[in-house]
N, C-alpha and C positions, 0 to 999 in steps of 0.2 A: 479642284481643291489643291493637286501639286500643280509646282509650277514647271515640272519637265515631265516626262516620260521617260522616254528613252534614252542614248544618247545619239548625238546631233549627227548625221550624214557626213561630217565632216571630221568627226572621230572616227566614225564604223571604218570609213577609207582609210585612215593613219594608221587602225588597229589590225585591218586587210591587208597593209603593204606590211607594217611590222611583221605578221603571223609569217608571211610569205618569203621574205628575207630571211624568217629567221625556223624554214622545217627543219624538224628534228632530225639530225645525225648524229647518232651514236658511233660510227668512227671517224666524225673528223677532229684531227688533232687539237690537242690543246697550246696554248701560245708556249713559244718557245721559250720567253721570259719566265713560266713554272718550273722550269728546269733548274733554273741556277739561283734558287732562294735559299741564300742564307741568313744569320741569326738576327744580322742588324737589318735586313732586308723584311723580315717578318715581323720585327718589331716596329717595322716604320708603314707596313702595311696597316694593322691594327689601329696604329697609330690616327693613319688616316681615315679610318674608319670610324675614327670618335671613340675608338675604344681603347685609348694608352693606359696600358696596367698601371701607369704613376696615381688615374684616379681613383682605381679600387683602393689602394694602397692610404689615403687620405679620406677614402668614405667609408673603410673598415675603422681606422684609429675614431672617426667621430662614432661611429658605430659601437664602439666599444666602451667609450666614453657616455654615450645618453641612452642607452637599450642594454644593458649589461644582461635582464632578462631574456631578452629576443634573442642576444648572441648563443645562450644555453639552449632554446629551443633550436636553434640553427644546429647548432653541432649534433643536437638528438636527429634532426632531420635527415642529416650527414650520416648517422651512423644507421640510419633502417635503411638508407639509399645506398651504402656500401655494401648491405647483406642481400642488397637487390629484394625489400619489403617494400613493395609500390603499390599505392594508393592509386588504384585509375578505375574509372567509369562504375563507381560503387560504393560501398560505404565496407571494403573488405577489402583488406590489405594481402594481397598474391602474393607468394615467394616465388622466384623465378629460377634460386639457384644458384649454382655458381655461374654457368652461362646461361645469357638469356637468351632465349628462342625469339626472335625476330620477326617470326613470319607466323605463330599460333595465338588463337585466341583463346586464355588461360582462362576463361568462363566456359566457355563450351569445349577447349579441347582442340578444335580443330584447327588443320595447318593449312595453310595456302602455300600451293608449290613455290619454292622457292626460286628453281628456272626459270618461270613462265616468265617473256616478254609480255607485261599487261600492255603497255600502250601500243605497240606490234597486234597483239591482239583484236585491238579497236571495240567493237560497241561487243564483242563477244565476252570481254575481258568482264562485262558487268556482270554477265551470267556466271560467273566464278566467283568473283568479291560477295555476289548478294545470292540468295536462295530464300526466296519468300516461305520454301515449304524446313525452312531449317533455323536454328537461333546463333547460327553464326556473327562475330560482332567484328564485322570489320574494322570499329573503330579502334579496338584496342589492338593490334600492332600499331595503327597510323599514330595512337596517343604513344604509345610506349617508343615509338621512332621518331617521336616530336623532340625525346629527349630531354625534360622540360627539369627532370633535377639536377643537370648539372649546373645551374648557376648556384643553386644551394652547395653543392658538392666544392664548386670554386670559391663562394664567400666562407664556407666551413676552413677549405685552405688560406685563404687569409690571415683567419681568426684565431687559426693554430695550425700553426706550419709543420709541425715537426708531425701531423698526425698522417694517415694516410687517402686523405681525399682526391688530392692533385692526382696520385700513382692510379683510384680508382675512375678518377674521369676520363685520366689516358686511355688506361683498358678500354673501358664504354665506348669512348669514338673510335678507336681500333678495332675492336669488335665490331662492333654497329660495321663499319666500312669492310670489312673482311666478309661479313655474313651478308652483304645488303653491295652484290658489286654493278657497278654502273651498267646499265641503267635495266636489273633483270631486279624481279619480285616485287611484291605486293604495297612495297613501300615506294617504290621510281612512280608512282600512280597519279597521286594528288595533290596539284602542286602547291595547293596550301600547305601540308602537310611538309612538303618538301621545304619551302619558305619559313617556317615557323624552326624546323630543324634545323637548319644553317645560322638563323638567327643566333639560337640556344649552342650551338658547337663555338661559334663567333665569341660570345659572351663568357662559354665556360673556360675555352682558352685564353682567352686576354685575362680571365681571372687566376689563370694557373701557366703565364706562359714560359716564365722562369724554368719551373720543371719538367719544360720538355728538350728533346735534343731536337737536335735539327732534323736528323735522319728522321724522326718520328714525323716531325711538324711535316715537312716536304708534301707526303702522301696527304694529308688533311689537308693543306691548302689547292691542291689540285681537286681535291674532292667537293669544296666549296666552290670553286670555281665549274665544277660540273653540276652543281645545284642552283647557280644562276644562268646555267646555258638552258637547263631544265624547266624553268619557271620563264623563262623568257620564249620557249619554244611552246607551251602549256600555258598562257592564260587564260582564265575562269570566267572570261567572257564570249557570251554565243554572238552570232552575225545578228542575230538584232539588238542585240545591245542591254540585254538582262544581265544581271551582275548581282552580288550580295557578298557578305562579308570574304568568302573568297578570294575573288579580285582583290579587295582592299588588301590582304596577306599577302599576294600574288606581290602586289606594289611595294610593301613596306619589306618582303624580300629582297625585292631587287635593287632598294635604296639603300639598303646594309649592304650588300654582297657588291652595288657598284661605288659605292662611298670606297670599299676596300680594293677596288680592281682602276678605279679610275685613271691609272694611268694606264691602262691598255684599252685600246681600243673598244673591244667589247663591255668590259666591264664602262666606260665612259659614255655607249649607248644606254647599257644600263641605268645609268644614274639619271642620264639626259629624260628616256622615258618615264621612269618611276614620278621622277618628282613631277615632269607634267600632269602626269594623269593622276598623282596624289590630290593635287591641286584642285583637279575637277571632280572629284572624287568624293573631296572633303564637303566642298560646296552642293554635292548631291545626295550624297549617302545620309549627310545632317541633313536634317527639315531646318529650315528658318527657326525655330523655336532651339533646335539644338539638341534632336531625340533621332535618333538613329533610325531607319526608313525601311528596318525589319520585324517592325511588329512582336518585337521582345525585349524585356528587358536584361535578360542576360546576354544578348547579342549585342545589346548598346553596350554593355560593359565590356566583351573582348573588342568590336572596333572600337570603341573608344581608348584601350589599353595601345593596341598597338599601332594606334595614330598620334597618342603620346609617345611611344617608346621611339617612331620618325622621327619624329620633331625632336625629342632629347638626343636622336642617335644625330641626325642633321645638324645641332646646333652645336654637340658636344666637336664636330666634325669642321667646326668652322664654316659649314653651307646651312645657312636659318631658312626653313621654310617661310613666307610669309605671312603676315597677320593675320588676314584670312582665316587659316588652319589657326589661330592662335584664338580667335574669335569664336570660331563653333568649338572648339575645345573648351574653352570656359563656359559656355554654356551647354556643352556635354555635361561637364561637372557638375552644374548645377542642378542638373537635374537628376543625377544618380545620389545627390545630396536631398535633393525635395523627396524622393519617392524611399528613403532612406527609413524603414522607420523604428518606432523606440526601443526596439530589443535590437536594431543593428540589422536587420536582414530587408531584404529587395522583394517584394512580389515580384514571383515566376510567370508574370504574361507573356505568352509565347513559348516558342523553342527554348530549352538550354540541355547543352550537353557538356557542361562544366568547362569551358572552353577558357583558355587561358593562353596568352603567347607566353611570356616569360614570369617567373615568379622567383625574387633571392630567398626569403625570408619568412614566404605562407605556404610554400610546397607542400601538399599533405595536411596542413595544418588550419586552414580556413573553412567556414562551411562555402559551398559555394552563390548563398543567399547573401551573406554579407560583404557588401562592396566596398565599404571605408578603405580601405586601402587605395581603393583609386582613386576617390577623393583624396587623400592624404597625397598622394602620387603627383595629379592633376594642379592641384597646387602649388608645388612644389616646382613643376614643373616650367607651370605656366606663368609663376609669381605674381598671382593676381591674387589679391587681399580679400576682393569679395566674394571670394570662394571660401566658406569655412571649412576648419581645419580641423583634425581628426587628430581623438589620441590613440596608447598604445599601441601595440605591437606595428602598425598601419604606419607611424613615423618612423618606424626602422627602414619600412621598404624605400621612403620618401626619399631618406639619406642615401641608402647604395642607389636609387636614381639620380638623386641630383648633388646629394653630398649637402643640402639644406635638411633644416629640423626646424618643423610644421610648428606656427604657433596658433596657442587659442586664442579664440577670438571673445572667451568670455560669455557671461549669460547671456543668452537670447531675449533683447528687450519686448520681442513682440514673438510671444510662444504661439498664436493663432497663424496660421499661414495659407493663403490660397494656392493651391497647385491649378494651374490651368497652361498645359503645353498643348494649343488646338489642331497645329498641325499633325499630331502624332496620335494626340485623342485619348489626353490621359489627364485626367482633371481628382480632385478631392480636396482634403484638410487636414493638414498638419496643426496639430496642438500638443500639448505635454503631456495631454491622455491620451487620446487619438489619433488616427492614422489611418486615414479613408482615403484609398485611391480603384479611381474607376476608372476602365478602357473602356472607348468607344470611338472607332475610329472605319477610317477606309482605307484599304488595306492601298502601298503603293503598288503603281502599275510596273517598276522598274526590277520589280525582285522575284514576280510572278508570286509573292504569300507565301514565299518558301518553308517561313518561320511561324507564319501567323496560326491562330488556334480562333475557333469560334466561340469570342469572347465579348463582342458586343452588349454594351450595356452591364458588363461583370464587373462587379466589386471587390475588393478585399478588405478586414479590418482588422486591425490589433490594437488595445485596449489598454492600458495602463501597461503597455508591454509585455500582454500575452496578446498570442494570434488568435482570434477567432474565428473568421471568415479570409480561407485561403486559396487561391488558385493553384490548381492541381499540379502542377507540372510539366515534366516530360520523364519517360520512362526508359522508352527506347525507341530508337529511327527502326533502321533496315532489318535489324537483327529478330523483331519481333512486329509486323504488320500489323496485327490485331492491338496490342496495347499502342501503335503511335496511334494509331485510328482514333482507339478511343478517347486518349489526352488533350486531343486537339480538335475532339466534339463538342457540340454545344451540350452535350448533359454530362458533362463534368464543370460547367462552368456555371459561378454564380448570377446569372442570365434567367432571362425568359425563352419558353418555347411553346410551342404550338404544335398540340401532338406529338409525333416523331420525325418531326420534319427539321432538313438540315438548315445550320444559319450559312453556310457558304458551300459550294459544290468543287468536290475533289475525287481524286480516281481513288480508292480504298485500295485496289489490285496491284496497280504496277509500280516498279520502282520509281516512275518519273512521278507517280500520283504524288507519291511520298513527300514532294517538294513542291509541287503546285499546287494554289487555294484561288480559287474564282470568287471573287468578293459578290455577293449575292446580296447582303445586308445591306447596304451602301446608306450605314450610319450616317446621323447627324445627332448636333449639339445643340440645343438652343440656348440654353443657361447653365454659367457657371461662375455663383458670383457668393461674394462673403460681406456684410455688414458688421460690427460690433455684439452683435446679439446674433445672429445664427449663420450657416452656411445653407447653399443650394443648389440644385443640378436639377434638368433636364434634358432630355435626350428621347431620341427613337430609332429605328432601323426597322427594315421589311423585311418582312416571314412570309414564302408563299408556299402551301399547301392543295392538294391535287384541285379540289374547288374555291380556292381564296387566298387574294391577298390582302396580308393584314399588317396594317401598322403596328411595333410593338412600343410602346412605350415606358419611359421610367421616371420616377421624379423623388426626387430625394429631395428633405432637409434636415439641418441637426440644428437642435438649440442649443448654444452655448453655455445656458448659463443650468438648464434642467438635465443636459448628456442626453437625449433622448433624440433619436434619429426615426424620421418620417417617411415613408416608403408609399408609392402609390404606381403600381404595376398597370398598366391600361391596354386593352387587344381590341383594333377593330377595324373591321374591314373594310377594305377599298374596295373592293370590288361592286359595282351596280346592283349585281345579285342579290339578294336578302339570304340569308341561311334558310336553308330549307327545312322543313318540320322536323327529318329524320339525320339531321347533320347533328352529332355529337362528338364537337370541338373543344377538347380540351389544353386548357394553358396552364402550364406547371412554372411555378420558379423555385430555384433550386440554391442551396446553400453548402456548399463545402466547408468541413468544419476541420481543424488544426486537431491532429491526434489526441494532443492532452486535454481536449476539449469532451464534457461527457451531457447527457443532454436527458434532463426531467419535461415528463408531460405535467403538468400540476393540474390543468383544465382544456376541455376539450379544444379551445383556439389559443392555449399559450404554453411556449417553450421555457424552461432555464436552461440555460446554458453555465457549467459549472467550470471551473479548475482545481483539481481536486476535489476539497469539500467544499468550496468557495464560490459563491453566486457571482459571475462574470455578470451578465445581462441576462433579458428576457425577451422576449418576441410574444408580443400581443396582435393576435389577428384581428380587424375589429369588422370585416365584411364577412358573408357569407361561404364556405368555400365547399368544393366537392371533397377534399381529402388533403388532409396531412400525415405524414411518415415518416421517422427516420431509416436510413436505410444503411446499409456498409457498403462501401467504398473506399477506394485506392487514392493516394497522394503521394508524391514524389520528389522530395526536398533536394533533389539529386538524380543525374542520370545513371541509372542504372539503380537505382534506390528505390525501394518503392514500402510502403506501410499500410495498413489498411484504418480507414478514419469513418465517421458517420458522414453522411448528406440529408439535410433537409431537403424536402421536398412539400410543398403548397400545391393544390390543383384546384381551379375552379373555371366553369363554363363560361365560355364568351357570351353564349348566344343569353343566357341566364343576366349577365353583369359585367361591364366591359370590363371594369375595376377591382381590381383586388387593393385593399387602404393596410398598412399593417404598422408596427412599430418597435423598435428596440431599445429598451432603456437599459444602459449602461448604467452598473453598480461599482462601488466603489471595492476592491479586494484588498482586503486585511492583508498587511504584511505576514 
């Protein structure tokens, strides 16, 4: 099904000699040229980095001129981020104080030593970041060292100079680098992490570089220059050549950090690597269809973010990536624009942990379901027309990227739409009520299913612009073993099963489990096709159980003109065997319901599904089954978020009827 695996014999050697040329020394000197930077000397650095303060400067005045609104939310942003009120990995805003602690995780309390040499350490260092018998979150210093409001902090200084945002972004990297000294505690760790911060210190000082002195700047630019010695001695790739949005971060680090150092030597390897392997990067990490090759949708939306923000920072820089990258970005776009649906938000297929490179303008202020902004972004970016165009607050961010303001593109003459991206294996129907998108895919062999959740044959819907049928999320990685388990089980997913048997096999135990998924399903699609008059899917994937394997199948249709959606769930075995008299195999399929969603029996095989007092649809059973239930259950609009919501649940015997037939008619809800 992919057209690569790994990467080529010919890479792993390039990335062997790189690693080897370039082991980590923490005391070897830094270039003598950091020595003697001064004022016009830092301004031409920046400069060549694609980041001349003259253009904020020009995409603040249109900013302020077409988003007068956005500019008011920006300043409020500025002013929770001055009192240090950060919004990270929750739906609960932490005070941190007047300093903030660097190295604790202000959910649970506890600190990672701030001495400890981690990468000195080596594979022991994991046994301290993680403790499967504890709910420590190591993500949140790595978010809170990502740094990721000060480009809010620096557009807020634009927007009103005389306030005091600039003096508090100073503080921040002055701090951050005082408490966080080369290359000891829990933040010198991961070089993502590493890459993503430099970015964000790069961005917030070119946006506030007027108000600094030199003396100040001197130490920060040394400091960036030891976060690309960092990430260049640290990439995210192993010797056989597995990789995932990591690596990507790893690259789009070192193409900021050598755009800025280019004329030194090291920084000019830098630059030299990055874009090569951006390049191959682009062309692999995208599927041909243009969907990202991690098995999530919120993971195509940060690589896709910050393989725009390359390209923008490349071209702002006078060095254009080529078409290529120009090519699977528009059709990244497109498809964060197809799977978009009428209330604005993304189904959660897969991993997310609210992941973001930079933000000016939605820091704290977006949910992290709704993507328009990078469609707003993406085209802007990319200037290509047939990407449509996004309103509100999304064309503010458009402008601080590119200094353009997004137009619309007007009613949608043809409101029916097929989605069908096969390589990635995400197919449905977009219309002006509807919003059916289903995964069904095989997971790629290049990322080891890091991201992937066992979703095969899973659906989600929303309906006149309320969700009804939702995929669960993600809750929590390392910090909490038992809840990632369960998120990224087949019985949290709108899917088929077979007993309690898994659809794909992973370690539950160890930390490396936590990132590896053995595709066991090894889906396929047969149909996904739309006519004038209805839409349709089928598909299947293999379930084995301790005595059988069995085909599972799905087949949906919706009529277009009655809103009435067709379901016909099918289980049956491959195996030579016949079920034996005393085999009692049960198949359940399962529905995850949207919190505001409430749920009447009215008769013994049919559901309402309400909003409010409001009849959304119904579900008529029309075969035989062993048992229906609704149960409670957990969903997760957010990492670190977590609500508790109903699941349906359907059960009925294989060996009885291979078929489960059912139906959903969609009602129309009174304003």
């Amino acid at each position: 099904m992919f057209p690569i695996s790994l990467i080529s014999d010919a890479r792993l050697d390039g990335l062997k000699t790189w690693r080897q040329a370039r082991l980590f020394d923490r005391d070897k000197p830094l270039p003598r040229e950091l020595d003697d930077v001064r004022s016009a000397s830092i301004h031409a650095l920046f400069k060549q980095a694609g980041l001349d303060s003259r253009i904020w400067e020009q995409r603040t005045a249109i900013l302020t001129k077409h988003a007068s609104d956005t500019c008011s939310r920006i300043l409020a942003a500025a002013d929770r981020a001055r009192s240090h009120q950060l919004l990270l990995l929750g739906d609960t805003s932490l005070p941190h104080g007047h300093n903030i602690d660097w190295h604790r995780d202000a959910l649970s309390g506890y600190r990672w030593p701030d001495a400890m040499d981690y990468i000195q350490a080596g594979r022991k260092a994991f046994d301290e970041i993680v403790n499967p018998n504890s709910d420590r979150e190591i993500k949140y210093p790595w978010d809170l060292s990502n740094l990721m409001w000060l480009p809010t902090l620096g557009l807020a200084s634009q927007l009103a100079p005389a306030r005091e945002d600039a003096h508090e972004l100073i503080d921040v990297i002055t701090d951050w680098h005082k408490s966080n000294p080369w290359p000891m505690g829990v933040n010198w760790f991961c070089a993502m992490n590493v890459a993503m911060r430099a970015i964000n210190i790069m961005v917030g000082i070119s946006l506030t570089i007027n108000a600094w002195k030199t003396s100040q700047l001197k130490p920060v630019i040394r400091l960036l220059f030891q976060h690309g010695r960092f990430i260049a001695a640290h990439l995210e790739v192993d010797d056989n050549g597995f990789r995932n949005n990591h690596y990507l971060t790893n690259l789009v680090g070192l193409l900021g950090l050598g755009l800025m150092f280019r004329h030194l030597p090291e920084g000019e390897q830098w630059l030299e690597f990055a874009r090569k392997e951006l390049i191959y990067e682009v062309d692999e990490q995208w599927l041909d269809d243009g969907v990202c090759f991690e098995n999530a949708t919120n993971y195509h939306r940060l690589s896709t973010e910050m393989m725009l923000w390359a390209y923008q920072q490349a071209k702002q820089a006078d060095m254009p990536l080529p078409d290529l990258v120009k090519t699977k970005l528009g059709k990244a776009i497109a498809f964060t624009d197809d799977i978009t649906q009428n209330n604005g938000h993304v189904p959660l297929f897969g991993d997310n942990d609210n992941g973001r490179l930079i933000q000016f303008t939605t820091f704290e202020q977006s949910d992290v379901r709704d993507h328009r902004a990078l469609v707003a972004v993406g085209r802007c970016v990319l200037d290509e027309p047939a990407i449509p165009a996004c309103t509100s607050d999304y064309a503010a961010e458009a402008i601080i990227w590119t200094g353009k303001i997004p137009e619309s593109q007007g009613t949608d003459h043809n409101p029916s739409r097929l989605i069908r991206y096969p390589h990635a294996g995400y197919y449905g129907i977009k219309t002006n009520q509807l919003n059916l998108l289903l995964r069904n895919a095989q997971l790629h062999p290049a990322e080891r299913g890091g991201h992937a959740h066992c979703d095969a044959l899973a659906y989600t819907v929303n309906w006149q612009g309320h969700d009804l049928f939702v995929d669960a999320g993600t809750y929590r990685y390392s910090s909490d073993f038992k809840m990632r388990n369960l998120f990224r089980s087949i019985q949290m997913h709108n899917t088929i099963q077979i007993n309690d048997c898994p659809m794909h096999q992973y370690d539950a135990e160890s930390f490396e489990g936590l990132w590896t998924v053995t595709d066991q399903a090894q889906a396929q699609t047969l149909d996904c096709s739309m006519t004038d008059h209805a839409w349709q899917y089928a598909g299947h994937y293999t379930q084995t159980t301790q005595t059988q394997q069995w085909q599972v199948s799905r087949s949906l249709s919706y009529a277009l003109s009655s809103n009435l959606l067709s379901i016909a769930d099918r289980v049956e075995s491959l195996s030579s065997r016949p079920p034996a008299a005393d085999d009692d195999d049960k198949a359940y399929a399962r529905y995850l319901l949207a919190p505001e969603i409430t749920v009447q029996r009215s008769t013994q095989n049919r559901l309402v599904f309400q909003i409010g007092k409001q009849p959304l649809a119904e579900m008529i059973i029309n075969t035989p089954i062993a048992g229906l239930r609704v149960q409670p259950q957990w969903y997760a609009p957010a990492y670190g978020s977590i609500v508790q919501t109903a699941q349906v649940q359907i059960a009925w015997s294989p060996k009885q009827q291979k078929q489960l037939d059912y139906q959903i008619q969609f009602l129309d809800v009174k304003a």
